[in-house]
C-alpha positions as a Python dict, from the first residue, in 0.01 Angstrom:
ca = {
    (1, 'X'): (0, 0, 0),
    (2, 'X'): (-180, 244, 181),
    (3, 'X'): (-464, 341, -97),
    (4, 'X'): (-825, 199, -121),
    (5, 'X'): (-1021, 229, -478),
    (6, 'X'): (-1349, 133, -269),
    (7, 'X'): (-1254, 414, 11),
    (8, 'X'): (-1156, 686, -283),
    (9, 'X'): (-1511, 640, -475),
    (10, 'X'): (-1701, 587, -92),
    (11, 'X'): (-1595, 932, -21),
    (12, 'X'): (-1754, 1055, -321),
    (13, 'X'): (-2079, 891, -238),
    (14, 'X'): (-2360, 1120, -140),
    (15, 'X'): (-2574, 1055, 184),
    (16, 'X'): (-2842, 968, -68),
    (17, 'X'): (-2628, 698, -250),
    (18, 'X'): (-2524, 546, 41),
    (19, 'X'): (-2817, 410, 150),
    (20, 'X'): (-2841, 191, -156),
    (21, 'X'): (-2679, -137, -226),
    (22, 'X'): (-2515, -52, -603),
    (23, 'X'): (-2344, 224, -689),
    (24, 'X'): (-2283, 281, -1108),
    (25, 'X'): (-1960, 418, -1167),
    (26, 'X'): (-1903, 638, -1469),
    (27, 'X'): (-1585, 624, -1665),
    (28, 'X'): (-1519, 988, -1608),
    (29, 'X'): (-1511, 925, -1234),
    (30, 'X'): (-1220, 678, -1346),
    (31, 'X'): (-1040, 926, -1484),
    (32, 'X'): (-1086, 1140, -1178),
    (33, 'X'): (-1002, 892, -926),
    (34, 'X'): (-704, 817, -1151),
    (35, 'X'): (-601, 1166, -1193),
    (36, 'X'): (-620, 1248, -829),
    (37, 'X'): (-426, 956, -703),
    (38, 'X'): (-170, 1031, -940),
    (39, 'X'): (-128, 1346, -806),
    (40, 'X'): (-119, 1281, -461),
    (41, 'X'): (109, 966, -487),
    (42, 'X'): (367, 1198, -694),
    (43, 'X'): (339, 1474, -474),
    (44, 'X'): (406, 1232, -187),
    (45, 'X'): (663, 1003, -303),
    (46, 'X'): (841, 1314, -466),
    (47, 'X'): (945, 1444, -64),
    (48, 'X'): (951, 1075, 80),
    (49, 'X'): (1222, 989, -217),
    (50, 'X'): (1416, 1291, -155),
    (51, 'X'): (1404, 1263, 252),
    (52, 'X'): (1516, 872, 204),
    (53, 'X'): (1765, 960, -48),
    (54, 'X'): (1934, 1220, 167),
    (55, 'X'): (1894, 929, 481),
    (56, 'X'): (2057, 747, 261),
    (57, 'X'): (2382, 925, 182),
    (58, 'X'): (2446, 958, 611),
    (59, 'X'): (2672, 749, 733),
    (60, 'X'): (2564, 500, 1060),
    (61, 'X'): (2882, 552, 1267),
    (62, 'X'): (2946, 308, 1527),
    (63, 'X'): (3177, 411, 1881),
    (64, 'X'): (3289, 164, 2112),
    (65, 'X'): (3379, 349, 2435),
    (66, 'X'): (3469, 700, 2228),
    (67, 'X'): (3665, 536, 1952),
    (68, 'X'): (3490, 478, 1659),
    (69, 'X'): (3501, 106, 1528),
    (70, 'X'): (3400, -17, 1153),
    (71, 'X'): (3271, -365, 1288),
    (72, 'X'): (2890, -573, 1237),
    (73, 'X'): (2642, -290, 1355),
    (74, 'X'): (2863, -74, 1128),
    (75, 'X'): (2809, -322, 839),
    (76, 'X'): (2402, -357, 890),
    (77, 'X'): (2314, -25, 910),
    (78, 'X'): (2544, 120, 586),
    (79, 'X'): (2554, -208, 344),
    (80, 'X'): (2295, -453, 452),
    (81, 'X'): (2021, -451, 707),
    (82, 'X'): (1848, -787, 594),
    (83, 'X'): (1885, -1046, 295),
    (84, 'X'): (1651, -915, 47),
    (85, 'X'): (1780, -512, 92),
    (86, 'X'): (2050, -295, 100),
    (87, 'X'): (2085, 57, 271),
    (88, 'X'): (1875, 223, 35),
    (89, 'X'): (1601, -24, -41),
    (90, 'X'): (1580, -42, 346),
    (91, 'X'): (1538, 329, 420),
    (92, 'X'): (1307, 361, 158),
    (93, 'X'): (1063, 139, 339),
    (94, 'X'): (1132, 260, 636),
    (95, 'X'): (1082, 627, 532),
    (96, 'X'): (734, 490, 291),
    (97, 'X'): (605, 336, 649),
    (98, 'X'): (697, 635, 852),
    (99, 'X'): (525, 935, 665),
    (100, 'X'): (213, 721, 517),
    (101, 'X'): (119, 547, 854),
    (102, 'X'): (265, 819, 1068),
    (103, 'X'): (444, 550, 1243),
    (104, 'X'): (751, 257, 1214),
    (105, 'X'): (851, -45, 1349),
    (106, 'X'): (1172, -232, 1288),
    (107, 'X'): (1211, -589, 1447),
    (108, 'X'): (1529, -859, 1470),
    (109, 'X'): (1505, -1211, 1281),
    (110, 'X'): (1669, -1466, 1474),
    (111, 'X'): (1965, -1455, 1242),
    (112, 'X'): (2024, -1104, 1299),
    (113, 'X'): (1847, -948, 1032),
    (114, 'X'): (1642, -561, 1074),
    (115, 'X'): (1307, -620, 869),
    (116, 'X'): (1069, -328, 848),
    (117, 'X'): (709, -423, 914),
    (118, 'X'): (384, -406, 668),
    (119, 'X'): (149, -432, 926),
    (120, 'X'): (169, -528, 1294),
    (121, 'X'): (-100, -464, 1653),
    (122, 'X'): (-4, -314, 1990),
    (123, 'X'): (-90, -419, 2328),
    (124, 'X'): (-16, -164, 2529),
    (125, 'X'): (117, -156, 2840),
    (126, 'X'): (201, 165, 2997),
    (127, 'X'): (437, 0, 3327),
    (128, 'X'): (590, -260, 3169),
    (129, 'X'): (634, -169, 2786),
    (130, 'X'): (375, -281, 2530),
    (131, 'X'): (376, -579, 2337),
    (132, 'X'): (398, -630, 1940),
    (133, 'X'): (216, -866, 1767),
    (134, 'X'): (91, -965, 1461),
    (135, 'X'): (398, -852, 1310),
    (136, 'X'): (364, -875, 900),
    (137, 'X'): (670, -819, 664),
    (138, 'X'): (637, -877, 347),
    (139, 'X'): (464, -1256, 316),
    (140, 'X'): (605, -1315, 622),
    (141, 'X'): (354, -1385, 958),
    (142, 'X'): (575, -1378, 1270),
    (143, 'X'): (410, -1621, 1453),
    (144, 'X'): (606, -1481, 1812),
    (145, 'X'): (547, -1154, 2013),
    (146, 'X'): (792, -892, 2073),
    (147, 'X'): (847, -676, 2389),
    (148, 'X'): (920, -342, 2351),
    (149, 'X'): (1294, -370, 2443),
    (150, 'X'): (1293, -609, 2147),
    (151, 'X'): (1200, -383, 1862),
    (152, 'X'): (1267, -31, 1689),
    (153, 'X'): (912, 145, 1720),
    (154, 'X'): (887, 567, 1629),
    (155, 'X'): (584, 779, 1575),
    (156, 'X'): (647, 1043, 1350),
    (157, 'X'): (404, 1304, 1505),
    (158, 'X'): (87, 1299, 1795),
    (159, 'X'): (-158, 1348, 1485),
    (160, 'X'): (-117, 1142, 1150),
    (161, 'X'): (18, 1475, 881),
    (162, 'X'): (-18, 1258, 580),
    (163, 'X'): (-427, 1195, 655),
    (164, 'X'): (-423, 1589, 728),
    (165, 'X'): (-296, 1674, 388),
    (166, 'X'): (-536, 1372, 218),
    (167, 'X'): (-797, 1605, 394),
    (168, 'X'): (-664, 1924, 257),
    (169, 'X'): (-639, 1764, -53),
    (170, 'X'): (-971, 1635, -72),
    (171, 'X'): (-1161, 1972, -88),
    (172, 'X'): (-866, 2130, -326),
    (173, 'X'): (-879, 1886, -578),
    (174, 'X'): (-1251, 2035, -638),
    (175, 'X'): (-1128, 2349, -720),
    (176, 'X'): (-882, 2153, -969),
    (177, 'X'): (-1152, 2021, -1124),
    (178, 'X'): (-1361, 2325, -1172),
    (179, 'X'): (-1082, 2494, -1330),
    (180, 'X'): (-990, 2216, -1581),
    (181, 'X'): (-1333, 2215, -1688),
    (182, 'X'): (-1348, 2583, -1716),
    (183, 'X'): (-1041, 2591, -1881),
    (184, 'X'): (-1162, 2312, -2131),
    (185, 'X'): (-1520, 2458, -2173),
    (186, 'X'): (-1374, 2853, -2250),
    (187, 'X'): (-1169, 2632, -2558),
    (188, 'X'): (-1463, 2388, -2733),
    (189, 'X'): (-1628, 2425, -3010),
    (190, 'X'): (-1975, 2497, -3023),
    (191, 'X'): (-2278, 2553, -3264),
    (192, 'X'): (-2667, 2516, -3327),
    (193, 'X'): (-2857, 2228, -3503),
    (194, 'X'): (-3176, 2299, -3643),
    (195, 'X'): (-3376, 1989, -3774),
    (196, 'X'): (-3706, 2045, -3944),
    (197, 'X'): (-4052, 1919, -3870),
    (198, 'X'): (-4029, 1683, -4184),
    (199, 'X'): (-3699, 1533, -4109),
    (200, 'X'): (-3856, 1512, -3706),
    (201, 'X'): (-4182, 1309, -3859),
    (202, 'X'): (-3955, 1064, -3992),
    (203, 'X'): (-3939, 692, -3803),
    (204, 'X'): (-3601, 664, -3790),
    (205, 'X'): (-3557, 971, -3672),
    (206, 'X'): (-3460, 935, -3345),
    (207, 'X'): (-3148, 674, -3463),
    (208, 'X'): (-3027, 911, -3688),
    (209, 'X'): (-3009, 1172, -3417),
    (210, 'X'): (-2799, 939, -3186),
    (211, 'X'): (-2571, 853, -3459),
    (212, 'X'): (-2535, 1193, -3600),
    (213, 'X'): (-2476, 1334, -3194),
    (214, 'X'): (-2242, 985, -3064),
    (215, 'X'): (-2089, 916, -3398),
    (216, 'X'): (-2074, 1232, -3660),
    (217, 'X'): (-2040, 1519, -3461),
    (218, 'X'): (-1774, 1350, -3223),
    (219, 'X'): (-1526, 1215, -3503),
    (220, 'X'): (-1599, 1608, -3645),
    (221, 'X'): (-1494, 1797, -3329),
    (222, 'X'): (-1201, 1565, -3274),
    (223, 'X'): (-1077, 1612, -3592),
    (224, 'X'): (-811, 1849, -3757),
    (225, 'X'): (-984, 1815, -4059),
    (226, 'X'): (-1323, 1688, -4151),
    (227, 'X'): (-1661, 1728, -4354),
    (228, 'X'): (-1991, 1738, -4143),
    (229, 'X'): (-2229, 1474, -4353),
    (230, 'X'): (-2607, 1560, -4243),
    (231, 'X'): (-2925, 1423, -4336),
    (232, 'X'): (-3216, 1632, -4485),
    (233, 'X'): (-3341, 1827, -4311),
    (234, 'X'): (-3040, 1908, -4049),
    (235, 'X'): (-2866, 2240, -4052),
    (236, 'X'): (-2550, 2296, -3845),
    (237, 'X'): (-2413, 2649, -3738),
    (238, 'X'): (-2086, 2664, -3589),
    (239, 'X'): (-2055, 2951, -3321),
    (240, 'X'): (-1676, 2955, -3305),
    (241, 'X'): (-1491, 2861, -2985),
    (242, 'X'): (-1492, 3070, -2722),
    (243, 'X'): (-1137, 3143, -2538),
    (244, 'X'): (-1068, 3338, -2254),
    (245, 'X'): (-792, 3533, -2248),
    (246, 'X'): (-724, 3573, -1863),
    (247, 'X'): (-744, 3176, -1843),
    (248, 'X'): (-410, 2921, -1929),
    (249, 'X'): (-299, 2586, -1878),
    (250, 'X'): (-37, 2759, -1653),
    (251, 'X'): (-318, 2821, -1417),
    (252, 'X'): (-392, 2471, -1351),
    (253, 'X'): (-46, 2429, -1355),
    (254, 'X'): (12, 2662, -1046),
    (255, 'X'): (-276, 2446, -858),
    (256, 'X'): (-116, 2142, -937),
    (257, 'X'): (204, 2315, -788),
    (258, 'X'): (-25, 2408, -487),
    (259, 'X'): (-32, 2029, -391),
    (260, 'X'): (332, 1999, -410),
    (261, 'X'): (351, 2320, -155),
    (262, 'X'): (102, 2169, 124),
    (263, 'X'): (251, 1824, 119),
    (264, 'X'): (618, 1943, 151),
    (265, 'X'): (499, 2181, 429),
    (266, 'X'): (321, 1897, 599),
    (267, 'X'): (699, 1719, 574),
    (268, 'X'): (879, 2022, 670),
    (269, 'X'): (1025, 2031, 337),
    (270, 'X'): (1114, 2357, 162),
    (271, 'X'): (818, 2365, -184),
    (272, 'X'): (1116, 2457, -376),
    (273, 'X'): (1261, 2114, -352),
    (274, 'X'): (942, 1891, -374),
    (275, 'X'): (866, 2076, -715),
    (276, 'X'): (1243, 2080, -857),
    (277, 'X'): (1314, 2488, -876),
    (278, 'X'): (1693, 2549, -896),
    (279, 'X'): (1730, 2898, -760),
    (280, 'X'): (1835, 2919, -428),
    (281, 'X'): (1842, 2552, -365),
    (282, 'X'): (2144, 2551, -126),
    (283, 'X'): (1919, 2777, 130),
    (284, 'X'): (1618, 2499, 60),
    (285, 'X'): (1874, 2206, 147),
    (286, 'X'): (2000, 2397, 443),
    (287, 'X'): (1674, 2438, 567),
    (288, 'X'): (1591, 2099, 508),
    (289, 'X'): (1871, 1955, 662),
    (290, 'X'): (1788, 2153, 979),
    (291, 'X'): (1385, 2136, 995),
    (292, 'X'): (1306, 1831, 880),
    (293, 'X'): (1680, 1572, 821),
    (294, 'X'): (1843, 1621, 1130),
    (295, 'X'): (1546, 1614, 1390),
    (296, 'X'): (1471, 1274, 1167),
    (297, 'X'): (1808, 1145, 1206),
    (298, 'X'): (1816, 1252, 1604),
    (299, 'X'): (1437, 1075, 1650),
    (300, 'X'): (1608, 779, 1480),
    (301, 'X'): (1937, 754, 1662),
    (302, 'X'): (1820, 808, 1975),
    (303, 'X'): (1559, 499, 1956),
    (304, 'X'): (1860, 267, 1779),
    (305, 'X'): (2093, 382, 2111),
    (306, 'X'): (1834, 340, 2420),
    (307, 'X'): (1719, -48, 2221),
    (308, 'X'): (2038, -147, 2101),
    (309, 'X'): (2322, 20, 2299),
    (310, 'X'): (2143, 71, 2661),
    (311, 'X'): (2197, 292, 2904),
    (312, 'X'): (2519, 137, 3061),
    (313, 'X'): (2744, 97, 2717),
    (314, 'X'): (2576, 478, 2671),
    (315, 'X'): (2720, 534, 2953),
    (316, 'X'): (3090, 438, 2862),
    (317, 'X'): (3112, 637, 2539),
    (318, 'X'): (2913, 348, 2323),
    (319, 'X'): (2654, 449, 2106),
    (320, 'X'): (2543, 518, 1732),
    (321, 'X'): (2583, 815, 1549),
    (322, 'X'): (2427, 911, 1192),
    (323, 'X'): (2624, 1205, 1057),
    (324, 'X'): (2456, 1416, 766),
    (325, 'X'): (2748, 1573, 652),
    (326, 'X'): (2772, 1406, 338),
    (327, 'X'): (2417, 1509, 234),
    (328, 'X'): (2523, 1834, 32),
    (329, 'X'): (2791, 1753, -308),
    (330, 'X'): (3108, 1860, -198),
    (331, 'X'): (3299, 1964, -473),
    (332, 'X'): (3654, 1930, -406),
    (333, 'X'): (3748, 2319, -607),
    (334, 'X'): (3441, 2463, -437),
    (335, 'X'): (3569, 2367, -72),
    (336, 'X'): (3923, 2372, -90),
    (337, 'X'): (3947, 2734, 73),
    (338, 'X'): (3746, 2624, 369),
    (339, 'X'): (3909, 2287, 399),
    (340, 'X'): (4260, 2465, 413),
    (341, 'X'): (4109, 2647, 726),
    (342, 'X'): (3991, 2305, 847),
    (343, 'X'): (4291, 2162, 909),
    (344, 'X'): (4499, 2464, 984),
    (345, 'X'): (4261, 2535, 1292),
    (346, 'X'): (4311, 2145, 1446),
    (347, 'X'): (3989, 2096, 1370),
    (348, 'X'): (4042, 1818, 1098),
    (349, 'X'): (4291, 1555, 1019),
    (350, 'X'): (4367, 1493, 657),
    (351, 'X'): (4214, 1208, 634),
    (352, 'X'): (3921, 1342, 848),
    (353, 'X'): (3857, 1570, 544),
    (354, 'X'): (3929, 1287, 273),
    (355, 'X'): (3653, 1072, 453),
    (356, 'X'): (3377, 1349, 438),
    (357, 'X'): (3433, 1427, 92),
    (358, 'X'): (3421, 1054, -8),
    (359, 'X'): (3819, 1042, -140),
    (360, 'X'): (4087, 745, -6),
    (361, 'X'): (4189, 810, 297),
    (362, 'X'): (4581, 784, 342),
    (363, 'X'): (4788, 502, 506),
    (364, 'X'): (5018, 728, 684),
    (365, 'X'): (5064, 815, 1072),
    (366, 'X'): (5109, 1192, 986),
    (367, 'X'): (4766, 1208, 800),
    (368, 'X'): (4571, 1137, 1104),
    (369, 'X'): (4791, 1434, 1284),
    (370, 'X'): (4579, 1782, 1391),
    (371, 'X'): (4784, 2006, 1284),
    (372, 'X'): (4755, 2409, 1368),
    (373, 'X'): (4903, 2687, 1217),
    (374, 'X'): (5057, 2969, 1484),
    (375, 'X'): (4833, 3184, 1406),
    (376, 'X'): (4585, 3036, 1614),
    (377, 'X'): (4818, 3030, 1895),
    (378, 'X'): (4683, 3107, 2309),
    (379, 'X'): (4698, 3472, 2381),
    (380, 'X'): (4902, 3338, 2683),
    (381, 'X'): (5154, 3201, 2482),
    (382, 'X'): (5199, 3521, 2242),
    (383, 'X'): (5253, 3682, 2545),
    (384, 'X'): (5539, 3473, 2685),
    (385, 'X'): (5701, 3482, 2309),
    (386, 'X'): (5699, 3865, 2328),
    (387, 'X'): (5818, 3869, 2682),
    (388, 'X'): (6090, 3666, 2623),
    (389, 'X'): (6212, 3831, 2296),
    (390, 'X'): (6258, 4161, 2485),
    (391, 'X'): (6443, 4037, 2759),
    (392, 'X'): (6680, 3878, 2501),
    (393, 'X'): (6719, 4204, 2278),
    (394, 'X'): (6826, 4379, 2559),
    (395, 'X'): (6821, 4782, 2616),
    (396, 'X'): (7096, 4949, 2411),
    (397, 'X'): (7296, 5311, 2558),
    (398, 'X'): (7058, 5541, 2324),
    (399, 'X'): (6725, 5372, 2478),
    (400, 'X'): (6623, 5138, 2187),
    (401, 'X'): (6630, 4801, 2181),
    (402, 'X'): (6819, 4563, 1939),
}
């Protein structure tokens, strides 16, 4: 989905091979082609897998009028959108479709059922809303239209990032290539072969060369161990291999990291995350939550509310809310400072704080209680305590008060 072979090898076509009808392809540019797609696909699914997986973990809370009810939108959105998916199988998609086609639509079965779309064509309309059609999921051929007001449609940015970075790509992966060859040239083995006029007068000479050269030389080189059998005549030197010192694998290493680097930029990923380093990786999810998760998750929620909600239940305190809270591990040691502060401020019930960090909640009215320490107490009430305390306590005859 998504890749061509015959537009990968077309783009290495030169205006001179183009204009004939055949083009031979070697096996090396196999194992180029191969090598590159590899690449880019890893690099690619590596910060699409770790953007869906974080989707994932959000919760789809549902509010009817402000209070917040666990009922069938509630159900679709966390357990199971369609038939054939659950929550993460679904985002997945969804996520693949968003950052590889720079765009995603979501449409309704009659049943009830979200379905993300393989392929689908837009009329558009710019008064009255465009129209879908076409719409592909799967095997599937919808053989009806849908209006706008009918389906879940978001483009991820005005210009298509993903075919950016294929571009950027493109002209790094030559520099790739010129360094692995470098790197594999500075580290062969090489000598001379002198053959004699005698041994060149003979008839067979020219088979002998092409099996010494395709069958001798290269079971030789590849070898750990082997004899060199030559014909009379031939005299092999070896001139050692030739290594430089300033040149590593861990250079093309570092490139290969390079591709990592552009692609999560283009995602508005932190590098650190698309290529797995563990130091400071709480800064690299915190900025990922707040570049590149959360104006995700408000794109999303915002096109779920407007098509599913509408303005008027909007309007009354009904709407859909993803909360990326439980994106980070919470470790229940780790937070229990902070959580004591939680719910000694009012700011959290008990069972508020159980729910985030994934825990039972409790089946008891006081659980559910905000509860604040005095400590946090209005200034205006301090004042009133301390007013009233002195006017109890009295004056006593010496001028100090009880």
């Amino acid at each position: 989905m998504g890749f061509s072979i015959k537009r990968l090898f077309k783009s290495r076509e030169t205006p001179q091979m183009e204009r004939v009808a055949t083009v031979e392809i070697t096996d090396q540019q196999i194992h180029e082609a191969v090598t590159e797609v590899c690449l880019r696909e890893l690099a690619f699914w590596t910060c699409v897998g770790k953007i869906a997986n974080a989707l994932t973990k959000c919760e789809f809370r549902t509010f009817v009028e402000g209070k917040e009810v666990f009922g069938e939108e509630y159900y679709t959105w966390n357990y199971e959108p369609n038939r054939n998916q659950n929550k993460a199988e679904f985002l997945s998609k969804a996520m693949e479709q968003l950052f590889r086609k720079n765009e995603l639509l979501i449409v309704e079965s009659y049943d009830g059922q979200l379905l993300v779309a393989d392929s689908f064509s837009v009329v558009k309309n710019t008064l009255y809303g465009d129209t879908y059609r076409d719409v592909l999921v799967d095997d599937y051929q919808f053989s009806r239209s849908f209006r706008s007001d009918e389906v879940l449609h978001w483009r991820l940015n005005n210009k298509d990032v993903n075919a950016i970075i294929n571009g950027l790509y493109n002209s790094y992966s030559k520099l790739i290539e010129y360094t692995a060859q470098s790197y594999l040239k500075s580290r062969g083995s090489r000598g001379t072969l002198d053959i004699s006029a005698v041994a060149q007068s003979d008839k067979n000479f020219s088979e002998k060369l092409k099996t010494l050269m395709n069958d001798y030389f290269k079971t030789f080189f590849n070898s750990n161990n082997a004899v060199l059998p030559l014909f009379e005549g031939y005299t092999y030197k070896d001139l050692g291999s030739k290594t430089y010192s300033e040149g590593t694998s861990r250079d093309i290493k570092h490139q290969y990291d390079d591709i990592f680097d552009f692609t999560a930029r283009g995602f508005s990923m932190p590098p650190s995350l698309a290529k797995g380093d563990v130091q400071d990786t709480s800064k690299a999810v915190d900025e990922m939550l707040t570049f590149c998760l959360d104006p995700l998750v408000q794109m999303l929620q915002q096109e779920i509310n407007r098509k599913r909600t509408g303005r008027a239940q909007i309007m009354k305190g009904t709407y859909l809310q993803v909360n990326t809270t439980k994106v980070k591990h919470m470790d229940m040691f780790d937070i229990s400072t902070p959580a004591d502060k939680l719910i000694s401020s009012g700011l959290y019930t008990i069972n508020m704080l159980l729910r985030a960090i994934g825990e039972p909640q409790i089946n008891e009215e006081w659980a559910n209680t905000h509860m604040m320490t005095k400590n946090y107490a209005g200034i205006e009430e301090i004042l009133r305590e301390l007013s009233s305390s002195a006017q109890k306590g009295g004056v006593k005859e010496d001028g100090k008060t009880d």
